[in-house]
C-alpha positions in Angstrom: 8.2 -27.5 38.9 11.7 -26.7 37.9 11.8 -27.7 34.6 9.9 -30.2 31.8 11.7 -32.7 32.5 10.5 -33.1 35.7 7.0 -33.0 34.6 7.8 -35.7 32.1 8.5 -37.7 34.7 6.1 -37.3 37.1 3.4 -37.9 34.2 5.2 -41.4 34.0 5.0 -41.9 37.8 1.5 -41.5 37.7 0.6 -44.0 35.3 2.8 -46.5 37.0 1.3 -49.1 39.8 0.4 -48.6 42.7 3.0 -51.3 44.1 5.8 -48.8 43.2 8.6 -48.3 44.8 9.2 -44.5 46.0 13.3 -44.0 45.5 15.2 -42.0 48.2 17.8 -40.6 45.9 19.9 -39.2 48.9 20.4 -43.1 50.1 21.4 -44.5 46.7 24.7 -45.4 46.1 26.3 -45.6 42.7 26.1 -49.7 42.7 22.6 -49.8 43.4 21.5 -47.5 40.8 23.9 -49.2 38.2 22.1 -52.0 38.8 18.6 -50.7 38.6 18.4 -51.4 34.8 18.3 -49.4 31.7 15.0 -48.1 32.3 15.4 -46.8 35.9 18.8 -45.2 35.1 17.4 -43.1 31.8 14.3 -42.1 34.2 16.5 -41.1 37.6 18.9 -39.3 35.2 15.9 -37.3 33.7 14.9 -36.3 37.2 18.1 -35.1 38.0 18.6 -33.4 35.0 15.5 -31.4 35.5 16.2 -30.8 39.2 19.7 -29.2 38.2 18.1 -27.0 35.4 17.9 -23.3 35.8 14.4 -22.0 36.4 14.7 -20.3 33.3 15.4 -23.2 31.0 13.7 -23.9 27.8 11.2 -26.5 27.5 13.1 -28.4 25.1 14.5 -31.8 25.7 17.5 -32.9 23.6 18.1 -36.5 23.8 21.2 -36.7 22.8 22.5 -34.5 25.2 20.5 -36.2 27.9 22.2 -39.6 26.5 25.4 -37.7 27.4 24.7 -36.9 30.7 23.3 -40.3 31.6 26.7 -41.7 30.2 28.9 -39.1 32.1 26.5 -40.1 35.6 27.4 -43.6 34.8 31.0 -43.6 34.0 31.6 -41.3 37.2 29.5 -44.3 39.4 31.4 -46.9 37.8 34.7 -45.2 39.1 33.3 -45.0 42.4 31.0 -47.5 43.0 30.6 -46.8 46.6 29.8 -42.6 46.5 26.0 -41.6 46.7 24.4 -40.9 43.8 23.3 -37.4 44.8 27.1 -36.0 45.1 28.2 -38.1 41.7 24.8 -36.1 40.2 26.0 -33.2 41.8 29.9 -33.2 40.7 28.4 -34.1 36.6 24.9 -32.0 36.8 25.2 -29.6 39.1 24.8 -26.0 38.2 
C-alpha cells in the first residue's frame, strides 16, 4: 500500500456492510461528492491523500493538515461544480 492512510481506510471498508456501495472515483464529479456528506468526504479525501503520498512518507497522520486538504478539495469543487473529482484531487493533492 502507498501510504497509512490508505490502510486506515481500507480497515474501515472492511468493517462496513456488505450492502456497500464501491465508489468509482474517476466518475465522480465535484457535486456528487459535495453532497455525499461529512463522513464520505473526510473518508474519500483520506484515500486520496494517501494515494498522492510519496512511497517514502512517514506513517504519521496529522489531522489538521488533513482538515486542510479536505477544505482546499472542497473549496476547489465548489468553484467548479461540474470537473471530476480526480483532476480537482489532482490540481490540490497531486505530487
Amino acid at each position: 500500500m502507498k501510504s497509512p492512510s490508505a490502510m486506515i481506510v481500507a480497515a474501515m471498508l472492511a468493517t462496513t456492510p456488505a450492502s456497500a456501495q464501491v465508489l468509482d472515483l474517476s466518475s465522480v464529479k465535484c457535486d456528487q461528492f459535495l453532497k455525499s456528506g461529512k463522513e464520505s468526504i473526510a473518508m474519500i479525501v483520506m484515500w486520496l491523500d494517501g494515494y498522492y503520498a510519496d512511497d517514502d512518507a512517514s506513517a504519521v497522520i496529522d489531522f489538521g493538515k488533513v482538515g486542510a486538504k479536505i477544505e482546499k478539495v472542497g473549496e476547489s469543487c465548489m468553484k467548479q461544480p461540474g470537473a471530476l473529482l480526480s483532476d480537482v484531487a489532482e490540481e490540490v493533492l497531486g505530487k
